[in-house]
C-alpha positions in Angstrom: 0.0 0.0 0.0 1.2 3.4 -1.3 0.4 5.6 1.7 1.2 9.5 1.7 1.2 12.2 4.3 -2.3 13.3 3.0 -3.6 10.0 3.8 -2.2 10.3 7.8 -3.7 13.7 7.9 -7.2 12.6 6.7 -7.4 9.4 9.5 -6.1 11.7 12.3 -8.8 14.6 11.8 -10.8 12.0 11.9 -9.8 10.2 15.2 -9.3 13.9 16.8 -12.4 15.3 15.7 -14.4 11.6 17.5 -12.2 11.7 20.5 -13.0 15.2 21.0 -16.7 14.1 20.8 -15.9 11.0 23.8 -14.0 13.4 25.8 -17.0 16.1 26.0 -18.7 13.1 28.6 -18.4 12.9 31.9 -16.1 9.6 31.8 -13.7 11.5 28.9 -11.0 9.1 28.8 -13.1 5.8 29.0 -15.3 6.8 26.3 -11.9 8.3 24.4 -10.6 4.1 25.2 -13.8 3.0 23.4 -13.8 5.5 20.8 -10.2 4.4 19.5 -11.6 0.8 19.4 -13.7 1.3 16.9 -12.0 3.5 14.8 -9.6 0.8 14.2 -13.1 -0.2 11.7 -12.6 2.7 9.9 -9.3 3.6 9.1 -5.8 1.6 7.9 -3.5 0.5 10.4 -0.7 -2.8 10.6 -2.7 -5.0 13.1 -5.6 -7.8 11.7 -8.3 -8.3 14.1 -9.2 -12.3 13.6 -11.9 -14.2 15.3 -11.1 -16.5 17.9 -7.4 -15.6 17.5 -7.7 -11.9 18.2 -5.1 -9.4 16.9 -1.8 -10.4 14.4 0.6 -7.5 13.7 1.2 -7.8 9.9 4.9 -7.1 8.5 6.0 -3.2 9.1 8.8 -1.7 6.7 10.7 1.2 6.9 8.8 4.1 4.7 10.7 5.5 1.5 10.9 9.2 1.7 11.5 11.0 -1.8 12.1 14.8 -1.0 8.2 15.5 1.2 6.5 12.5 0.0 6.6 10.1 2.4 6.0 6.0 0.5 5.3 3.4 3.1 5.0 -0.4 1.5 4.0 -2.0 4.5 1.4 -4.6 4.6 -1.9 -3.1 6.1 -5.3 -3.9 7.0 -6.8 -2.4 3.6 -3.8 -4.6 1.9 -5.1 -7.5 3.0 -8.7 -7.2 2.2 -7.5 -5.7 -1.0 -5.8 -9.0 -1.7 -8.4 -10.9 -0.1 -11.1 -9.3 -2.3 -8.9 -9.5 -5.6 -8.5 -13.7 -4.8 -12.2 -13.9 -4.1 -13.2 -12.3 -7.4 -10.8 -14.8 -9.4 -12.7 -17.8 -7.3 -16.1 -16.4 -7.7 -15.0 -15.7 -11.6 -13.9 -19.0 -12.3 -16.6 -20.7 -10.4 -19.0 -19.1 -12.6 -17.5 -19.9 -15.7 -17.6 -23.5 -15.5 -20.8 -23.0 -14.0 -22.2 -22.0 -17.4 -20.0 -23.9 -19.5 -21.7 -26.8 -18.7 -25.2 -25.7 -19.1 -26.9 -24.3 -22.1 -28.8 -22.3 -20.0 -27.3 -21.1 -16.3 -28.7 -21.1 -13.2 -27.9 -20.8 -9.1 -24.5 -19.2 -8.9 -24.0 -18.8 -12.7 -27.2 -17.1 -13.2 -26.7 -14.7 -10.9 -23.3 -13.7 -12.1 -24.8 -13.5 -15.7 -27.5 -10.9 -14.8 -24.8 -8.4 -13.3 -22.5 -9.5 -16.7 -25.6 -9.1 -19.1 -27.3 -5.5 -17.0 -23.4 -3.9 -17.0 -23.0 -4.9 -21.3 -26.7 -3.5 -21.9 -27.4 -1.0 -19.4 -23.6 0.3 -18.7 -21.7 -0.3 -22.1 -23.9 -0.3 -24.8 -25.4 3.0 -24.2 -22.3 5.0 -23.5 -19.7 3.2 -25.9 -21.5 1.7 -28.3 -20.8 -2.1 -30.0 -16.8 -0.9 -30.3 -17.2 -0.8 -26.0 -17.7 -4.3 -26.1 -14.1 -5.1 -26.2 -13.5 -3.0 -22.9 -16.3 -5.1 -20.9 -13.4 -7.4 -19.5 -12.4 -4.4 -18.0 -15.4 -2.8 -16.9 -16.7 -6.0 -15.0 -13.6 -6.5 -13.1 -13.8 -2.9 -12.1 -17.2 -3.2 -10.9 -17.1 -6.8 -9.3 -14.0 -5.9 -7.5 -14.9 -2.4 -6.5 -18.2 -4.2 -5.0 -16.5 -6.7 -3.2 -14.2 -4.3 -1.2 -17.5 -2.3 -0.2 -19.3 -5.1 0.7 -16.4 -6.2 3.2 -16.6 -3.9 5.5 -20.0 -4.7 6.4 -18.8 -8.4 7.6 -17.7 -9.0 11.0 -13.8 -8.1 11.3 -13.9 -7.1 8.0 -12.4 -3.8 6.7 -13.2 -1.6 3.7 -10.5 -1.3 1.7 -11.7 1.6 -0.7 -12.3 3.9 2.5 -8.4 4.4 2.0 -8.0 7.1 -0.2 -4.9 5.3 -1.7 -7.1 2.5 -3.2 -9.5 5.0 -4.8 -6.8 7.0 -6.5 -5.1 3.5 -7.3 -8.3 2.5 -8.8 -9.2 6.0 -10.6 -5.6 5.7 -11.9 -6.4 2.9 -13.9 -9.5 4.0 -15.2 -7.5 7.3 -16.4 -5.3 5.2 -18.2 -8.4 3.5 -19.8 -10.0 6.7 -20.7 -6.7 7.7 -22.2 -5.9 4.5 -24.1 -9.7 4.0 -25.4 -9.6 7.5 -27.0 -5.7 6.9 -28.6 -7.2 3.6 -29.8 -10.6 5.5 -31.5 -9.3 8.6 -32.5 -5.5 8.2 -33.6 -2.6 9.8 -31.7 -2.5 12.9 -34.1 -6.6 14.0 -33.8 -6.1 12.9 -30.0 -3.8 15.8 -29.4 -5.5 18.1 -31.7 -8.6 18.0 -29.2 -6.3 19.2 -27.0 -6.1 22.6 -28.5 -10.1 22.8 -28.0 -10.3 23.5 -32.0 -9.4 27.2 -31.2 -7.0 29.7 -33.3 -3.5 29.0 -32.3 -2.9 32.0 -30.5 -5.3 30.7 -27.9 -3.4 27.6 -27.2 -1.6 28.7 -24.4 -4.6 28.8 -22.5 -6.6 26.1 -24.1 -4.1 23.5 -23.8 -3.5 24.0 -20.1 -6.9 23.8 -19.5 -8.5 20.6 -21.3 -5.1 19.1 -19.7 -6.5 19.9 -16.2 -9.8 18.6 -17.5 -8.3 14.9 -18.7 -7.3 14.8 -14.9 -10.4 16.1 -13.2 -12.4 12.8 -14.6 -10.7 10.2 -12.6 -10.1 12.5 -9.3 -14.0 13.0 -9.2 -13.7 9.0 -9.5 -11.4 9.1 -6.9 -13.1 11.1 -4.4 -16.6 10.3 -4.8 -16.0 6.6 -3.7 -13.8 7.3 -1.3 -15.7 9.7 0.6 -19.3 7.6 0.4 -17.1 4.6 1.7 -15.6 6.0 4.5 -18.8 8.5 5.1 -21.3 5.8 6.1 -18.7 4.3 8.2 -18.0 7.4 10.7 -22.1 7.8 10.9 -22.1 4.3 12.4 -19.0 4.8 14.8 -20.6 8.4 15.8 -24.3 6.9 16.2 -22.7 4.5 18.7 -20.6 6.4 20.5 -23.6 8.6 21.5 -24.0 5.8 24.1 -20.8 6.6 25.9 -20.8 10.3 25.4 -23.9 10.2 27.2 -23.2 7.2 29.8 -26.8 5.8 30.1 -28.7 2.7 28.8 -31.5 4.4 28.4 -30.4 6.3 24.8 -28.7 3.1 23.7 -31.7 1.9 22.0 -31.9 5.0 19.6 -28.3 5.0 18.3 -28.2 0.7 17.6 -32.0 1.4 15.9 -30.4 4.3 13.5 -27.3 2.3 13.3 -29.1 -1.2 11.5 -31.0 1.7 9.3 -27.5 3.0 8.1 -26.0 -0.9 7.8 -29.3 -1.8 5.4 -28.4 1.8 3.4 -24.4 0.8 3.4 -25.6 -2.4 1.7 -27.3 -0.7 -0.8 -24.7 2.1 -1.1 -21.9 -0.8 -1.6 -23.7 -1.9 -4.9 -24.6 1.8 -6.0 -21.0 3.2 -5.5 -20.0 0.2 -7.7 -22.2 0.4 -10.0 -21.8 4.6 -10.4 -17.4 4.0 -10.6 -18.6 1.3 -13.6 -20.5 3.8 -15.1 -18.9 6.9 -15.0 -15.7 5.4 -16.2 -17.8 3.7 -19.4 -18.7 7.4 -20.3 -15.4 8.9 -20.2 -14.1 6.6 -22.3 -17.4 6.7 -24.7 -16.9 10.0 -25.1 -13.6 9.6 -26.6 -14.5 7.1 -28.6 -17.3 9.6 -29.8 -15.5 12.7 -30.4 -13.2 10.0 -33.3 -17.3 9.3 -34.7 -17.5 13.1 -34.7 -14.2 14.6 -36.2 -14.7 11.1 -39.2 -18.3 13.1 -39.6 -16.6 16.5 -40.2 -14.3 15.0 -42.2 -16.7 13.7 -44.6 -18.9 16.9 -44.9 -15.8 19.1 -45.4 -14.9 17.2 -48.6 
């Protein structure tokens, strides 16, 4: 895991701005014990909580600094359900696949693993990129199956949600950046590729125009970036919050408010989990239909010019 000083900052607002919260009750450092408990749901650290076997410290190394940047390639929590997550999707995948190999027509498992397949290609693909998007499906399911299975794990017991790190999301909006990138080369051609650059302005506006729809190439994939990670890691600190309202307060007789709201915010995570997936899936599919577009668009002017 490629961890930065902005991702330390972000966790430590965080745990200040809940301890703060404990520390307003009577019993300050008690509820401050208790509130660093269950942060340890929320953000990264180097310890695995396992049932029955309690806490394992995974493998620390020492961090790489290069000039401010601080690189730490330790082994983490979010690693490990990262990992965890990419192995179950290969199972799952496989599983499936000779699922409906065998069977003209699938069902159980394989069935179910069809609908998502067939509702991504005809719902997802199709409309934004056309038949030529067909190609990137591979592509677009992993991203979504993967991304869903890393949101869905923090809602298991000892389970952590990897794309609460901010590292993961920018990981994962990396790649779909590339993808944009690449999809667009492929459709358009190098040379009209960097000729949209210009914005189709007089060359004496290029200095500005270039600069800009530069910036806007990048602004895609950090929207991408940012939107999952902060709907992950939002519902998370709602929960924590909602029940440490019992120990800010010290009596039993509030606790049954907070754990109601709380099951009301786990049955909206699990929807949440499939919608964040599902929006990633999809916004990435339009980006890169849109560059595909725009090579539809400049063979169209092409064609009326002569």
């Amino acid at each position: 895991m490629f961890s930065t000083n902005s991702d330390t900052s972000i966790q430590q607002t965080v745990t200040d701005s809940l301890h703060a919260a404990a520390q307003s009750g009577e019993h300050g450092t008690e509820s401050g014990n208790l509130f660093t408990q269950l942060l340890h749901h929320v953000y990264d650290s180097n310890e695995l909580d396992l049932p029955f076997i309690g806490q394992v410290h995974l493998p620390h190394f020492a961090p790489i600094q290069i000039g401010d940047l601080t690189i730490d390639v330790s082994i983490t929590k979010h690693v490990v359900f990262l990992w965890a997550a990419a192995i179950l999707l290969i199972i799952l995948a496989v599983t499936a696949a000779r699922k409906n190999s065998k069977r003209e027509v699938p069902h159980g498992f394989g069935n179910l693993i069809e609908v998502f397949i067939l509702f991504i290609r005809d719902e997802v693909v199709l409309p934004n990129m056309g038949k030529g998007g067909i190609k990137y499906l591979p592509y677009l399911l992993t991203t979504f199956f993967f991304i869903l299975i890393m949101n869905l794990a923090g809602l298991v017991p000892y389970g952590s949600t990897s794309t609460s790190n901010v590292s993961v999301t920018a990981a994962l909006a990396f790649i779909a950046f590339i993808m944009i990138q690449l999809s667009a080369i492929r459709a358009q051609g190098i040379g009209h590729y960097l000729k949209h650059l210009t914005g189709g302005v007089h060359w004496i506006l290029w200095p500005i125009m270039i600069p800009i729809e530069v910036l806007g190439l990048f602004t895609k994939p950090f929207a991408l970036m940012i939107r999952l990670f902060a709907n992950m890691i939002g519902g998370h600190i709602v929960i924590i919050s909602l029940i440490g309202l019992i120990f800010v307060f010290q009596s039993w007789i509030i606790a049954p408010i907070p754990i109601l709201f709380v099951l009301g915010i786990n049955l909206l995570e699990l929807f949440v989990a499939f919608l964040q997936a599902y929006i990633f899936t999809m916004l990435t599919s339009l980006f890169m239909g849109l560059g595909m577009q725009a090579a539809h668009e400049g063979g169209t002017h092409n064609e009326s010019g002569h």
